[in-house]
C-alpha positions as CSV (number, residue, x, y, z in Angstrom):
1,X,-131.0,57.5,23.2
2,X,-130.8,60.3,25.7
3,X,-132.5,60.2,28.8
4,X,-133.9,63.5,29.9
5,X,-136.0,64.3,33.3
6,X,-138.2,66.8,34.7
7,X,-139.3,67.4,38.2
8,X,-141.2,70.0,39.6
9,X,-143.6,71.9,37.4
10,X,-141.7,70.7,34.5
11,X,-143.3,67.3,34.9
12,X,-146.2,68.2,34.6
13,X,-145.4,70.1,31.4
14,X,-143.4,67.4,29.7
15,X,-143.7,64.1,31.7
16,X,-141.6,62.8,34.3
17,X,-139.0,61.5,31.6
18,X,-138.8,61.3,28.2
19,X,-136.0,59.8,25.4
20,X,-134.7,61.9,23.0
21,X,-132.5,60.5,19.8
22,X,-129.6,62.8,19.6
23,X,-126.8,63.1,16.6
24,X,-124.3,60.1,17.7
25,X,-121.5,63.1,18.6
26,X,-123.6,64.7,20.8
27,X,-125.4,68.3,21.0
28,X,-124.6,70.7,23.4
29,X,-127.5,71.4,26.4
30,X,-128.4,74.9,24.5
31,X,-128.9,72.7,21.8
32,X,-130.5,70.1,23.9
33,X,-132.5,72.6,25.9
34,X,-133.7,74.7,22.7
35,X,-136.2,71.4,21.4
36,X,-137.8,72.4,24.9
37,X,-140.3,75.5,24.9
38,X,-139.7,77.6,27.9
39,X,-136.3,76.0,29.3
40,X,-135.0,79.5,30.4
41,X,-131.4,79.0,31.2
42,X,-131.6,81.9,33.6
43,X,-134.3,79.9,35.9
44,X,-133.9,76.0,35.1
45,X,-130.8,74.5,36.1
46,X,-129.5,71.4,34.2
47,X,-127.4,68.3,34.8
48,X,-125.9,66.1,32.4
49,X,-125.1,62.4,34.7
50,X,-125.8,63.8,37.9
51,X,-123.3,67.2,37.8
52,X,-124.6,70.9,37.4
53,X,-123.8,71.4,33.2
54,X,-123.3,75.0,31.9
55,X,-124.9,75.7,28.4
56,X,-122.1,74.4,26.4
57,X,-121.9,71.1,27.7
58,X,-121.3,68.3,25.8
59,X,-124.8,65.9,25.5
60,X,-124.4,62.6,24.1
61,X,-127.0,60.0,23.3
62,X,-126.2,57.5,26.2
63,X,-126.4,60.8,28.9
64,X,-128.8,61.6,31.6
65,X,-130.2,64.9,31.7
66,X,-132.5,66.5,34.5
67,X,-134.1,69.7,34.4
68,X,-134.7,71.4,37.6
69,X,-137.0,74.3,38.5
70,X,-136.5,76.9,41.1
71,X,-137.3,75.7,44.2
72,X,-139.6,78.1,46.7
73,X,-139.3,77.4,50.1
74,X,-141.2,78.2,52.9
């Protein structure tokens, strides 16, 4: 079962964490990120085990993912 996070505002839309059951070879994150309504790849950064993923990463069901909003600083 795949781990996957949210911080930011994205916590309060989805929860802090939640597990997904994936297909045991995997999904990609487009895949992964598609189950998610409003996960625009253009404005919320992934990572799959703690590295920066592109779209076409591999996501299996023993992986940590954490979506990240822009940050605004000040």
């Amino acid at each position: 079962m795949a781990r996957i996070g949210f911080y930011g505002r994205l916590a309060e839309r989805f929860g802090r964490e939640v597990a997904l059951d994936l297909p045991d070879e995997g999904c990609t994150l487009a895949e992964l990120r598609a189950r998610f309504d409003g996960l625009d790849p253009a404005a919320i950064r992934a990572c799959v085990n703690d590295e920066i993923a592109g779209e076409q990463a591999l996501v299996r069901p023993d992986d940590r993912v954490d979506f990240l909003p822009p940050l605004s600083g000040g």
